[in-house]
Every structure is written in C-alpha cells, then in structure tokens.
SEMARDO-634611 format. One line per 8 residues: number of its first residue (from 0); their letters; for each residue x, y, z of C-alpha. Coordinates in steps of 0.2 Angstrom, whole numbers, plus 5000, padded with zeros to 4 digits. Example, Ala and Ser with C-alpha at 12.3 -4.5 7.8 and 13.67 -1.06 7.14 Angstrom:
BEGIN
0) AS) 5062:4978:5039; 5068:4995:5036
//
This chain:
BEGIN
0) XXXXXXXX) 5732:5322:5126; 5719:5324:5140; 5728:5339:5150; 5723:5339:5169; 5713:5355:5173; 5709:5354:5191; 5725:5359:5200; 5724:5361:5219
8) XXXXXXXX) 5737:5373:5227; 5743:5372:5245; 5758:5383:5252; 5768:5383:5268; 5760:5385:5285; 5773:5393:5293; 5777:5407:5278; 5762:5415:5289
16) XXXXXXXX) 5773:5417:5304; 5785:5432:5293; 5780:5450:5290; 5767:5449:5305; 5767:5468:5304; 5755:5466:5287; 5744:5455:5298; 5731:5464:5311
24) XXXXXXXX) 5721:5445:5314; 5726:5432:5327; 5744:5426:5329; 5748:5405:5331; 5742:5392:5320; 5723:5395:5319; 5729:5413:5312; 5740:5409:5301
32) XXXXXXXX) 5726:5396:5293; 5715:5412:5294; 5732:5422:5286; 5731:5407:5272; 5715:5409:5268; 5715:5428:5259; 5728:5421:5247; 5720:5421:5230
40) XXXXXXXX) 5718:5404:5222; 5723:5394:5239; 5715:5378:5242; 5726:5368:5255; 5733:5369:5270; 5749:5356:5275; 5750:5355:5294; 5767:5350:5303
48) XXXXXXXX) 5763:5336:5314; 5765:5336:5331; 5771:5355:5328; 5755:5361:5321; 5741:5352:5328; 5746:5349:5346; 5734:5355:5360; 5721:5356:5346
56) XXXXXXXX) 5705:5349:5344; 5700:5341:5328; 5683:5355:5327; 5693:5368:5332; 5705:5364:5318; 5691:5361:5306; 5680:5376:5311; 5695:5386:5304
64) XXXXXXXX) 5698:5378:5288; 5680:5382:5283; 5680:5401:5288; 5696:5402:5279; 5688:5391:5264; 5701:5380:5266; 5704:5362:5267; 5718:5350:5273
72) XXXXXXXX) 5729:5343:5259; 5741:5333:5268; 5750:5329:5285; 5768:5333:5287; 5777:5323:5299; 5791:5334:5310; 5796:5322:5325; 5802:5332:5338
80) XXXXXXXX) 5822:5334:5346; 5821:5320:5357; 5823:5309:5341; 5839:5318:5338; 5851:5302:5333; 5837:5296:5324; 5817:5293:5322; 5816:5279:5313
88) XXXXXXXX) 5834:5273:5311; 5835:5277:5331; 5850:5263:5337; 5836:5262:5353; 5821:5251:5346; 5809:5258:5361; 5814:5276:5353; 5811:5269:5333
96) XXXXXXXX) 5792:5263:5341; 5788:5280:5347; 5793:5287:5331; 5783:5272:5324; 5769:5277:5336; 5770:5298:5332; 5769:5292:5311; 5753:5284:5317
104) XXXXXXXX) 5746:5300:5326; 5748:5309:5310; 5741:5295:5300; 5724:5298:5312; 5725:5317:5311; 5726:5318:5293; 5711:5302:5293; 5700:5315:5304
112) XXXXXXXX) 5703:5329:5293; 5700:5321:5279; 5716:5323:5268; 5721:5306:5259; 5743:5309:5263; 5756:5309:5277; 5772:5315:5270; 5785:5308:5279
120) XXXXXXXX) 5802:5317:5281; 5815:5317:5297; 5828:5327:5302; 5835:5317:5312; 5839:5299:5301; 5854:5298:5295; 5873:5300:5301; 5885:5311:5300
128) XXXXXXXX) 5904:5302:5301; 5909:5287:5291; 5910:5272:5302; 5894:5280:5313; 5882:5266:5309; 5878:5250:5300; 5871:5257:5283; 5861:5238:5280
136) XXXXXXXX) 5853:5241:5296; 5850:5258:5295; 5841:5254:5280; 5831:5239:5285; 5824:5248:5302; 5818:5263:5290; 5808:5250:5277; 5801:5241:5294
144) XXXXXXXX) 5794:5257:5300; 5785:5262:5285; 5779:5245:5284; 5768:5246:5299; 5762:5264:5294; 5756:5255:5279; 5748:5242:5287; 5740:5252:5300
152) XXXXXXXX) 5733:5265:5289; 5732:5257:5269; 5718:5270:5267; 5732:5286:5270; 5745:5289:5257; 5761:5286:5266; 5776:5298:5255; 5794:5300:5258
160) XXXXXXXX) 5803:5315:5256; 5820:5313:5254; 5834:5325:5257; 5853:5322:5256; 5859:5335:5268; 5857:5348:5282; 5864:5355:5297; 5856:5343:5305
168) XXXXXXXX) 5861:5326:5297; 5874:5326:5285; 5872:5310:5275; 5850:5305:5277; 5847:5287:5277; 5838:5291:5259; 5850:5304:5250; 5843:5303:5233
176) XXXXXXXX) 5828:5301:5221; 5836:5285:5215; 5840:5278:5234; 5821:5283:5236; 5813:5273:5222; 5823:5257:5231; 5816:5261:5245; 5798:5263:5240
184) XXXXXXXX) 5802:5245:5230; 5808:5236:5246; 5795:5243:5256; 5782:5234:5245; 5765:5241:5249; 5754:5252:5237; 5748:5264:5246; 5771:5269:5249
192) XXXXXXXX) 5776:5285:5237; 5785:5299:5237; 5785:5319:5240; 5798:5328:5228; 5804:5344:5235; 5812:5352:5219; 5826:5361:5231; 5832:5344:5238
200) XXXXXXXX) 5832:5337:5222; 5844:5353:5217; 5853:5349:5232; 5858:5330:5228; 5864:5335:5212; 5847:5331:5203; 5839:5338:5187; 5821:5339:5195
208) XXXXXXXX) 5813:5334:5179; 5822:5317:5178; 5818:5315:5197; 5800:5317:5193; 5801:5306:5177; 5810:5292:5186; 5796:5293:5200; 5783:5296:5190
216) XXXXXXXX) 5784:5286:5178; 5783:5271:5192; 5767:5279:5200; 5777:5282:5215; 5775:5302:5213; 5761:5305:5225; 5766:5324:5228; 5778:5338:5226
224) XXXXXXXX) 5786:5352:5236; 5791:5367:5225; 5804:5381:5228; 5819:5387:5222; 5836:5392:5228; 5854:5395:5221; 5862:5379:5229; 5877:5388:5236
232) XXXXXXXX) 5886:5376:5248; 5875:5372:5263; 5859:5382:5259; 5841:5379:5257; 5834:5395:5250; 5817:5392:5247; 5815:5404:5235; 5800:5407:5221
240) XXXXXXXX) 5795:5393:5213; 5806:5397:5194; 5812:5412:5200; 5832:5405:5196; 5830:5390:5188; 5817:5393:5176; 5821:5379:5162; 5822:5368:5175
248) XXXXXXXX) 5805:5372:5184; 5797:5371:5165; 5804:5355:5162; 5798:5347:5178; 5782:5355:5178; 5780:5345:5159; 5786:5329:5168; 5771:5332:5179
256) XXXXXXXX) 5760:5332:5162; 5768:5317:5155; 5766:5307:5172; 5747:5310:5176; 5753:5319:5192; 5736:5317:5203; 5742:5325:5219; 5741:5343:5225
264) XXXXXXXX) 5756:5357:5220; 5763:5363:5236; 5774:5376:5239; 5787:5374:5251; 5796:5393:5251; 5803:5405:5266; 5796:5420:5261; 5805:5429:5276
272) XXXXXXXX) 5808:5448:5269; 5793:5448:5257; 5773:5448:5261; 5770:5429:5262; 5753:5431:5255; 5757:5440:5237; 5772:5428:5239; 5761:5413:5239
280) XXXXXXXX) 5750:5423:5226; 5763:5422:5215; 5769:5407:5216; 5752:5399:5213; 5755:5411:5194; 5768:5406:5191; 5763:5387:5190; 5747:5389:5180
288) XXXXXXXX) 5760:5399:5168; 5771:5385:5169; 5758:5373:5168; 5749:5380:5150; 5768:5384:5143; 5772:5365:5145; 5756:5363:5135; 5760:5375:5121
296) XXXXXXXX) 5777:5365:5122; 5772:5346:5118; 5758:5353:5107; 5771:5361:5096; 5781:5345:5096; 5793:5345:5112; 5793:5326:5112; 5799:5322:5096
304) XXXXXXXX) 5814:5335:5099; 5818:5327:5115; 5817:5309:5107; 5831:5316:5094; 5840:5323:5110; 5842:5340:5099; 5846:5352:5112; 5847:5369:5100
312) XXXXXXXX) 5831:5361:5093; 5823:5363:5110; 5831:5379:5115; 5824:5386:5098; 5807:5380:5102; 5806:5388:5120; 5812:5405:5113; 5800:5403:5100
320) XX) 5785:5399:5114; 5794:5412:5129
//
C-alpha cells in the first residue's frame, strides 16, 4: 500500500471571530486569515462566499494569505437571506438564476485565488411541511443548476454538501449521503462531487465511514468537513474532530486510506469557549494520530477481520493498537 503523506489541513474561518480577548491583531476577515496563520501546521484557508470576500479585492485577499503563509483551499458557498424559500430550488426562476449567477461568482473567486473547489451548501433548499412542494421538481431544478456551474467552470470542482436538517430547513432537498450519490449521478458531469461533513453524516443517521466508502469508492469524495458533536435532538456541536466519537473518527479516517482521498482535511468546529488557535492545533493531531493508527490498523490485518465481519476480532485488534 502506497500511503498518502502529503496531507493539507484547512480549518474554519470564522472559529477566529471567538476568544477575541487572546487576539491583540486586526478584527474582520483579513485578521482572522492573519489569526489562522500562527496555527501550527495550518495550510488552507476556506472562505464563505459572498460572506467573506465581499468588498475585497482579490490582492488584498492574496497579500494576506502570503503574510499568513497561507493559501486558499476551497470556496464555500453561503447564499445570503434573500434566498430564504430557496437558492437553487427557489419556486421564482429569476431568484434560482441569481443563485445560479452567485455559484458562478464563487466559481471566479476560487479561479483567481487559485483553489481548484467550490463547495456547494444552502440553507435555504428544502421544505419544511409535507405537501410544501413538488419533490420531482424540486429535484430537477437543483441537478439544472449544478449543471450550468459545471459547464461554466469544468476547470473548478463543484462539491455538494448535504445536510438533512436545521432550523432553517427541516427536510434539505439532498438529506442523505445516498440521495447525494443520485444526485452527483444525474447531474452527469466529472468535474460534480461531494463534501462530507462527518457531523451531518451523524445527523442523518449515518456511520461516517460507510458514507465515505459509499462516496469514495465512486470517486465522488472530493473533500471532507470534520467535527464532532453528541447528536442530541436539533444540535450541531461542532465539537473536536474524535473527541466523542472516536471509533467512528478512526474508521472514517481509514476509509479515507482505502479511497485515495486526494482533497484537503478540513475542519469545520465552533470552538466558542476555547482558544480557537490550540483548538485548531489539536485537531490538526489528532488527525495525523488518526491517520498513522489506521495505518498500524490494515497493516496488522484490519481488512481480513472486516471481510470476516468479526466484530470482537476487530475490537481486540484496536485495543491491542490503542
């Protein structure tokens, strides 16, 4: 097995806002790049779009990636109130071209600073009553939409990232890894993939790992959000990435092995009571921990255990390797 060594580590922009009081450099965006860069082993930023980038000018934005020794790994698409019933599922087709129009504007912005992904995820698409919509339709606007970003920028990866609930949306358009892979399917084009966010996957009722394996293993994974939280009714905690599900962040991380994951590891937390830098710090250990344990893991034989489904087997073997 040729194991990946060159792993590239971005975390949450915002995280930066929290514990200001630990921060004596400049507030609003260019700070908290600024913020980002004094995390040990940080490569990557991910910028909300428009949130983010807004007002900027693309060598303002660039000047402060390269005094932070930073680069951008991806654009993040957060379409803004207006698009309340909907973004791309909007029932008014002049509102679902603007959202069209707003996914192209991140398209450019990641093209100018150089990061090869927009990852796609609304608020807004979905319902939340049955009998609100017409689900056919509300499915055939979403596939329409992401095929014109594809076609307008085949050079940009263009990722999904499902979620099946918030306060927001009750029921999204995509509520699972599974409606996702049909999506990426009917949408048809090879530069369409997805962005697993390990909390969502929790969320849905999802082991992680299988939801990477089934992505994965279709080279639809093109990246991952990681966190963590305890799932009680209605709550995203974006705790530390295996801090309480920590068989389950192993597991997923090997799936990443066993898939050739090529994109960058992301952390999407909410580090609101804790220093957000050693938070981030952490977090980037605890992968590479993570990362060499799954090693040790299929090097000792993990495989041929799982292809037995013996589950003392592989319980015995992760004590042995703890």
């Amino acid at each position: 097995k040729a194991w990946r060594t060159s792993l590239l580590f971005g975390s949450r922009l915002n995280s930066m806002k929290d514990r200001m009081d630990l921060w004596e450099g400049e507030k609003g965006v260019l700070g908290w790049i600024a913020r980002q860069g004094t995390v040990k082993g940080l490569d990557l930023v991910d910028f909300n779009y428009p949130q983010h980038l807004e007002g900027l000018e693309v060598d303002t934005v660039q000047k402060a990636l390269a005094d932070a020794g930073l680069k951008t790994g991806a654009i993040c698409m957060r379409y803004p109130k207006e698009f309340q019933a909907g973004a791309m599922t909007h029932p008014d087709p002049g509102m679902r071209e603007a959202a069209v129009a707003l996914t192209k504007e991140g398209c450019a912005w990641a093209r100018k600073l150089g990061a090869k992904e927009l990852v796609v995820w609304s608020a807004f698409c979905g319902y939340d009553y049955s009998n609100q919509v017409d689900y056919v339709k509300m499915w055939d606007r979403v596939v329409d939409a992401f095929q014109q970003v594809c076609d307008a920028y085949p050079d940009i990866k263009i990722s999904l990232e499902f979620k099946p609930t918030d306060e927001n949306t009750r029921f999204f358009a995509v509520p699972s890894t599974g409606a996702a892979v049909v999506l990426v399917k009917d949408i048809n084009r090879p530069n369409m993939g997805l962005t697993l966010d390990f909390g969502h996957c929790l969320a849905a009722g999802e082991n992680p790992a299988q939801s990477a394996a089934l992505a994965g293993s279709r080279g639809m994974l093109f990246g991952v959000q990681l966190n963590d939280g305890y799932q009680r009714l209605g709550a995203e905690d974006g705790l530390i990435f295996g801090s309480v599900h920590p068989h389950m962040a192993l597991e997923f991380v090997r799936w990443l092995q066993k898939t050739n994951f090529a994109g960058h590891i992301y952390f999407d937390t909410f580090p609101r009571n804790e220093d957000p830098v050693r938070e981030a710090e952490y977090n980037i250990r605890k992968f590479k921990t993570l990362w060499e344990k799954a090693k040790t893991l299929t090097e000792a034989g993990l495989d041929a255990i799982t292809d037995k489904h013996d589950a003392l087997a592989a319980l015995e073997l992760l004590d042995l390797h703890a």
